[in-house]
Residue frames as qw, qx, qy, qz and C-alpha x, y, z in Angstrom:
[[0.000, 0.885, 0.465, 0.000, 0.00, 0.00, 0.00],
 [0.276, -0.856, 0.009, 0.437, 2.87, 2.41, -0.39],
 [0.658, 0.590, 0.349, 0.312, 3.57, 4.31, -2.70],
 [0.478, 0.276, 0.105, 0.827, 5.97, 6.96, -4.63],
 [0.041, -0.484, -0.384, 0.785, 5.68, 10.62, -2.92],
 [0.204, 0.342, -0.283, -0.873, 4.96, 11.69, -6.54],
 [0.015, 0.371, 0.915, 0.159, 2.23, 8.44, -7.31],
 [0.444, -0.177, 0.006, -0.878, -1.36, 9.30, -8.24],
 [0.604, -0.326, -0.720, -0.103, -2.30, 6.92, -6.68],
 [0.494, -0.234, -0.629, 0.552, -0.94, 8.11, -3.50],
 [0.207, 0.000, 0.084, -0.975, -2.60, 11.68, -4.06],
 [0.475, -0.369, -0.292, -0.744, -5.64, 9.73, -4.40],
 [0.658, -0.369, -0.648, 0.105, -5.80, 7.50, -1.91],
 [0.266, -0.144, -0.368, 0.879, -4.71, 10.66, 0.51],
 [0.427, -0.239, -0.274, -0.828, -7.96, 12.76, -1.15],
 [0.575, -0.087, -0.772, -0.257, -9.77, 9.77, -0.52],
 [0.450, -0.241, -0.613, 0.603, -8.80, 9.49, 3.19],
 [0.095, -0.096, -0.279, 0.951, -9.89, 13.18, 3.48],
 [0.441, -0.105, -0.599, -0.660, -12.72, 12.90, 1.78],
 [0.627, -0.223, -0.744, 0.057, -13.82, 9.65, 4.49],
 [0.305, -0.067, -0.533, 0.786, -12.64, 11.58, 7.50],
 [0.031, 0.097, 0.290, -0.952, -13.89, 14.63, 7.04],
 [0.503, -0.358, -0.152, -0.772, -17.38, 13.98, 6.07],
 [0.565, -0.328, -0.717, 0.242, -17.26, 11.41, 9.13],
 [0.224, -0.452, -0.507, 0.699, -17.28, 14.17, 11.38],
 [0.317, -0.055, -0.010, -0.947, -19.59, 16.88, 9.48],
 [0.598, -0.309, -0.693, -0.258, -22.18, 13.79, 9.89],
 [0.593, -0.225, -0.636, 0.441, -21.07, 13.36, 13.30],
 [0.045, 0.096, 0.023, -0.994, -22.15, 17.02, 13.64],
 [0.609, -0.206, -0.476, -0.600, -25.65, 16.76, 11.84],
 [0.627, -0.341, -0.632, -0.303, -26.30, 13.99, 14.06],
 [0.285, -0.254, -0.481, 0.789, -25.39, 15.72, 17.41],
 [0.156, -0.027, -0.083, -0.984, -27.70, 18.37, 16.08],
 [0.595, -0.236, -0.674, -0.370, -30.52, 15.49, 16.02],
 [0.583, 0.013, -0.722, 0.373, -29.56, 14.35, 19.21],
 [0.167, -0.012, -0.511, 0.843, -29.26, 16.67, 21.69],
 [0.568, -0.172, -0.075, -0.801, -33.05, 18.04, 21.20],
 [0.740, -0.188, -0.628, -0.151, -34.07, 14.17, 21.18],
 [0.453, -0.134, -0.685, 0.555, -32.47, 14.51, 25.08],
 [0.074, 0.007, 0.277, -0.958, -33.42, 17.88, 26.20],
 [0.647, -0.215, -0.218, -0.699, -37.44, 17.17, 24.87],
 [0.740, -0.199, -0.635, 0.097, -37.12, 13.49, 27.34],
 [0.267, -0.133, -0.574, 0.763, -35.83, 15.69, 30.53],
 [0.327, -0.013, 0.000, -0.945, -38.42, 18.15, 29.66],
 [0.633, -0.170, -0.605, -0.452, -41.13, 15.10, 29.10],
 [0.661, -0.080, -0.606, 0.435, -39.82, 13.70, 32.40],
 [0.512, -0.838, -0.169, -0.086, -40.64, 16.68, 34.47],
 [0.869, -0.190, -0.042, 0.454, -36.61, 16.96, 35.08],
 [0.022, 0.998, -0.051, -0.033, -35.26, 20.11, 35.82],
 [0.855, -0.146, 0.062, 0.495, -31.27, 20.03, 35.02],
 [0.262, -0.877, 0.164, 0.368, -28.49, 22.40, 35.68],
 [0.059, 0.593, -0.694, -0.404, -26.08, 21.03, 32.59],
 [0.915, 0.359, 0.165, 0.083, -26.52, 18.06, 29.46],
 [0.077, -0.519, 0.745, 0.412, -23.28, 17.05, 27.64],
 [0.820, 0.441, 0.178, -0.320, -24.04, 14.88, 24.66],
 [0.065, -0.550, 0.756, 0.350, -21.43, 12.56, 22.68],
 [0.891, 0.090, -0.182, -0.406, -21.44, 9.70, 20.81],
 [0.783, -0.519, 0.340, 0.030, -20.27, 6.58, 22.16],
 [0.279, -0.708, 0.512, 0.398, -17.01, 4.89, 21.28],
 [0.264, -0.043, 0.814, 0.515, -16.45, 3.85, 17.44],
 [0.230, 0.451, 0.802, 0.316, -19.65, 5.35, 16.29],
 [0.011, 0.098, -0.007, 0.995, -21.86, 7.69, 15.46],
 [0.396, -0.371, -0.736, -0.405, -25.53, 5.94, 16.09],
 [0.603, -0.450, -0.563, 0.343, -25.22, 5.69, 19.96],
 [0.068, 0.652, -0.080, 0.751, -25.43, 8.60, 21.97],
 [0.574, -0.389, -0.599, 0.401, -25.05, 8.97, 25.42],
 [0.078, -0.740, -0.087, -0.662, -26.03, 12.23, 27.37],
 [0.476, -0.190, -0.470, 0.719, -24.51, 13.18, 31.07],
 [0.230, -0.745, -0.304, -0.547, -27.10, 15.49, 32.65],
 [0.236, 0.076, -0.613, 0.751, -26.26, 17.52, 35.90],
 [0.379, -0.575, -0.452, -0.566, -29.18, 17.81, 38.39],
 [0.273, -0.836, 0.375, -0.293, -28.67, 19.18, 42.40],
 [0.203, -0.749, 0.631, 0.005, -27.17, 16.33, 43.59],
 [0.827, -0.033, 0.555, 0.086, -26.95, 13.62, 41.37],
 [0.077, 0.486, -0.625, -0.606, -25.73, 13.03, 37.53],
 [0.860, 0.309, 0.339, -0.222, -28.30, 11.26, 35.41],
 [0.059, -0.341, 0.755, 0.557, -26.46, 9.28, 32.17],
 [0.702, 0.367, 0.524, -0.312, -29.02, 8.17, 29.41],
 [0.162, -0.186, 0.696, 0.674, -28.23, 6.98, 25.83],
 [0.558, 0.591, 0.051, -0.581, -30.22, 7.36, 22.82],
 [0.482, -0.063, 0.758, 0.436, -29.83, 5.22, 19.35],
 [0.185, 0.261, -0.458, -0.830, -30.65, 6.67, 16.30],
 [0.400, -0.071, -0.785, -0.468, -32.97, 3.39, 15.83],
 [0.054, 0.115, 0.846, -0.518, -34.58, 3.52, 19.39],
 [0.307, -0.484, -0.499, -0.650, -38.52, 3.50, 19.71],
 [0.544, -0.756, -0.355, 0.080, -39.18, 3.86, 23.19],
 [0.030, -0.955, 0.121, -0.269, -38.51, 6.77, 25.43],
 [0.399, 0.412, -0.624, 0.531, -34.64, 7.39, 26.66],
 [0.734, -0.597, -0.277, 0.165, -34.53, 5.81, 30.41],
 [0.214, -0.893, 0.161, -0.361, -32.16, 7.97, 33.17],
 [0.778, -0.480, -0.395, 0.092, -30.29, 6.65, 35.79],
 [0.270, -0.852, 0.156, -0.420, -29.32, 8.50, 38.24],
 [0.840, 0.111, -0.312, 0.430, -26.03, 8.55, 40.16],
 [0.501, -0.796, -0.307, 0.147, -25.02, 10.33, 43.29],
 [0.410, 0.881, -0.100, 0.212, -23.22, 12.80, 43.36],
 [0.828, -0.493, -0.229, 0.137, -21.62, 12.10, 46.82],
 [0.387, 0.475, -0.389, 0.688, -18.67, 15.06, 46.83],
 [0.506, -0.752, 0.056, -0.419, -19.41, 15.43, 50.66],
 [0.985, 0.069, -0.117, 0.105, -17.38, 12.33, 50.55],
 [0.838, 0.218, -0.192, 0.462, -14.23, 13.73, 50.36],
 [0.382, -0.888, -0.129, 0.221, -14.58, 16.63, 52.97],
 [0.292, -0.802, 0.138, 0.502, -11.33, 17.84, 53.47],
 [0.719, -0.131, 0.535, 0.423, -9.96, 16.52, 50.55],
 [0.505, 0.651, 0.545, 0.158, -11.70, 18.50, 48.37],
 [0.032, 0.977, -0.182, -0.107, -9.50, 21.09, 48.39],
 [0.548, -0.523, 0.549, 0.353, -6.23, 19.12, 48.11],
 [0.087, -0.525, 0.512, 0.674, -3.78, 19.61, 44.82],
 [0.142, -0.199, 0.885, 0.397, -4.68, 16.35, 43.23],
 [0.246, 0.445, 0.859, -0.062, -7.97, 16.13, 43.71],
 [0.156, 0.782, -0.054, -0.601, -8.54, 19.69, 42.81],
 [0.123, 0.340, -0.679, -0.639, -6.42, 18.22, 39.07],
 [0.114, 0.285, 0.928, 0.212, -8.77, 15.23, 38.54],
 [0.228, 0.784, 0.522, -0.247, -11.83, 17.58, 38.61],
 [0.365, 0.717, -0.157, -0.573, -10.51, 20.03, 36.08],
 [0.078, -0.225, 0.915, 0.325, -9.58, 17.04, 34.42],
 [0.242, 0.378, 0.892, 0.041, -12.95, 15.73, 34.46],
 [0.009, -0.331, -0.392, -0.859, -14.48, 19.02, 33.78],
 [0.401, -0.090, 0.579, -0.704, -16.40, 18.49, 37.17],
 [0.787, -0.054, -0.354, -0.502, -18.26, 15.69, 35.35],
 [0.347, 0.149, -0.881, 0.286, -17.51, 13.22, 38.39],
 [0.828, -0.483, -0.172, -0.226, -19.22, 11.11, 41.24],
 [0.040, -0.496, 0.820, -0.281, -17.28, 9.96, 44.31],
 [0.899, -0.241, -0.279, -0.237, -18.24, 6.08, 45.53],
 [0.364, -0.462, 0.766, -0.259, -17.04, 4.27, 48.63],
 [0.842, 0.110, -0.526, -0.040, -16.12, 0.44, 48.20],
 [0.857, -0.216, -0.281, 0.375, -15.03, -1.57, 51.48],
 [0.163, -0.938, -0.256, 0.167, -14.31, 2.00, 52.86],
 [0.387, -0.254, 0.410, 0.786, -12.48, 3.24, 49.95],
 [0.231, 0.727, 0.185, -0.620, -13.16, 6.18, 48.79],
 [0.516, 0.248, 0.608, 0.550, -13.32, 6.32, 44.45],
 [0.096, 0.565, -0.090, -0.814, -13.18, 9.21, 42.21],
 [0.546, 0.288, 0.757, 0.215, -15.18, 8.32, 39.10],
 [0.164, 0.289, -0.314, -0.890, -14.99, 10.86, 35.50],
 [0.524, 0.490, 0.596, -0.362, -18.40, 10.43, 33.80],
 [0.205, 0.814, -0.215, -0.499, -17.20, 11.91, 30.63],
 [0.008, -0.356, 0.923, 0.148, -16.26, 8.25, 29.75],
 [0.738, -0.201, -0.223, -0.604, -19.10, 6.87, 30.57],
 [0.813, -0.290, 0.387, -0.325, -19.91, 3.14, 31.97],
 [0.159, 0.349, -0.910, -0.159, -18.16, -0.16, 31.52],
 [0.007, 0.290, 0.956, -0.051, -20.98, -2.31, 32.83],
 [0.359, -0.527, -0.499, -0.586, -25.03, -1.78, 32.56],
 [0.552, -0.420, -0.663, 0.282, -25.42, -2.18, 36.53],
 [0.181, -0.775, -0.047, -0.604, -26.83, 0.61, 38.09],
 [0.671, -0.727, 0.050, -0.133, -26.41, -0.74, 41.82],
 [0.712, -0.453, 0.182, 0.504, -22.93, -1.64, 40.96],
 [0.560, 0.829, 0.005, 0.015, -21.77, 0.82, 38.26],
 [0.650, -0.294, 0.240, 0.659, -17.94, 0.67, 36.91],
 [0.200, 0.931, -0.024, -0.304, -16.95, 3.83, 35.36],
 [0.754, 0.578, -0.149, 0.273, -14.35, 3.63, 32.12],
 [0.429, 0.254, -0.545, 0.674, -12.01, 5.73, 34.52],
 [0.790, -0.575, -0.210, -0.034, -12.15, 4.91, 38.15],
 [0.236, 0.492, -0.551, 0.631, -9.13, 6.21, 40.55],
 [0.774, -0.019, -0.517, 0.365, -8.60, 5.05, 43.75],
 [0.009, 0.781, -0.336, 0.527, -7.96, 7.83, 46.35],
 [0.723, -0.341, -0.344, 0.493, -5.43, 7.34, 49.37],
 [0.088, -0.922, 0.286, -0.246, -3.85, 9.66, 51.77],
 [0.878, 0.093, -0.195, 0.427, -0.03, 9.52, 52.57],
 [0.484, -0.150, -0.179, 0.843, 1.39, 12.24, 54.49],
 [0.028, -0.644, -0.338, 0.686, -1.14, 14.44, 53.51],
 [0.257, 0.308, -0.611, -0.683, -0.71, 14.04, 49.94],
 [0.853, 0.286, 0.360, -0.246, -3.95, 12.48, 48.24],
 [0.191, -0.415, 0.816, 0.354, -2.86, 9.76, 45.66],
 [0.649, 0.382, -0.038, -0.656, -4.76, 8.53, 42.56],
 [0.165, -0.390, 0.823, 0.379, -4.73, 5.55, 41.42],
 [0.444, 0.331, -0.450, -0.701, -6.39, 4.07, 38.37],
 [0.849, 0.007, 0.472, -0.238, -8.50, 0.94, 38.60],
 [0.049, 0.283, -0.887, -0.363, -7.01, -1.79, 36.22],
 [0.773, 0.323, 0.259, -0.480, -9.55, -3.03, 33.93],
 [0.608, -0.214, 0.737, 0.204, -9.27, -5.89, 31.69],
 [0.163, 0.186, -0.683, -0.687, -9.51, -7.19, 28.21],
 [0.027, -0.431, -0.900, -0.068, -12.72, -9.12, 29.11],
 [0.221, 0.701, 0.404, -0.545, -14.24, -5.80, 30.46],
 [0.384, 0.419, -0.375, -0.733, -13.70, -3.88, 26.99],
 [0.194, -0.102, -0.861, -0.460, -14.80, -6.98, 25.18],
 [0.044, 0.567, 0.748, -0.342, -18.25, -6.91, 27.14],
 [0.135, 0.636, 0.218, -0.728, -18.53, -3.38, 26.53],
 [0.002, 0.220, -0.673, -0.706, -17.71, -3.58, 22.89],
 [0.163, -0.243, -0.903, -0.315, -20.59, -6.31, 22.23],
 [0.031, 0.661, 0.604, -0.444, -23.23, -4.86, 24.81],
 [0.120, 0.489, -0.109, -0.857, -22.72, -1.36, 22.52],
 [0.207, 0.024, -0.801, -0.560, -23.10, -3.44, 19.25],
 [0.027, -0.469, -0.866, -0.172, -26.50, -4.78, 20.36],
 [0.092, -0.656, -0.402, 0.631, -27.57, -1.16, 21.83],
 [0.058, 0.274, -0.425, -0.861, -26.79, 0.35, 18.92],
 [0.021, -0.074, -0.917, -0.391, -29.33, -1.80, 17.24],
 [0.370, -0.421, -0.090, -0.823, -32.21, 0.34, 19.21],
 [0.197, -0.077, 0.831, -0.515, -34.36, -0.63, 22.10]]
């Protein structure tokens, strides 16, 4: 597949490429422009008053949408398919920053929230305390146990908080992969 700097071929196959890309993402535009009403008219059907929406599509496509809604003190996530017929479902996720009292003011934790853009939840596991970015969304469907794409760890050491990344596997992306592939496919 490689070819002379001066090949036409290689000027077309390089068009070609640009050509593929770039109306991938003026679609991918258009259909954010679909989207986001399709959320905002389901909070508004729902009676759901909300303080911020983010809208994306999920990962490798452009069909799936997922929406991250801020309300006082939780974060709803709901997804949307392009082929769904029934109305977008919520679920609702605590917001629990009270969690980290003092911490919330310390260096690191202070970076992971402008890192997340303040889209985060804190959870406690076996009385460890977890910093979780929503802006990724979910690895698993389980609302009463929910694993977030990135999950950190927090510890204190001397007074320095310390982050550390859950370690997820190659079975968990293969789940997610195949659970998207049948979502996509509408509800």
């Amino acid at each position: 597949m490689f070819q002379k700097r001066s090949s036409p071929k290689r000027q077309k196959y390089n068009r070609l490429g640009l050509i593929i890309s770039s109306s991938y993402l003026l679609l991918t535009l258009l259909l954010k422009g679909i989207t986001y009403p399709v959320f905002t008219n389901a909070l508004h059907d729902q009676n759901i008053a909300y303080q911020k929406i983010q809208t994306k599509p999920t990962p490798l496509n452009a069909i799936l949408w997922t929406a991250n809604v801020e309300i006082e003190d939780a974060y709803l996530i709901g997804d949307y398919s392009l082929f769904d017929s029934q109305a977008i479902t919520f679920n609702s996720f605590a917001k629990n920053h009270h969690l980290l009292g003092d911490w919330l003011e310390k260096r690191n934790v202070q970076r992971l929230i402008k890192i997340s853009e303040g889209w985060f939840i804190i959870s406690e596991k076996n009385g460890e305390l977890y910093f979780n970015d929503l802006r990724f969304g979910l690895l698993n469907n389980d609302v009463e146990n929910p694993e977030f794409t990135f999950s950190y760890k927090l510890t204190e050491e001397d007074g320095v908080i310390y982050a550390e990344e859950t370690e997820k596997g190659r079975e968990d992306a293969q789940k997610l992969l195949s659970e998207l592939w049948v979502r996509i496919k509408g509800n």
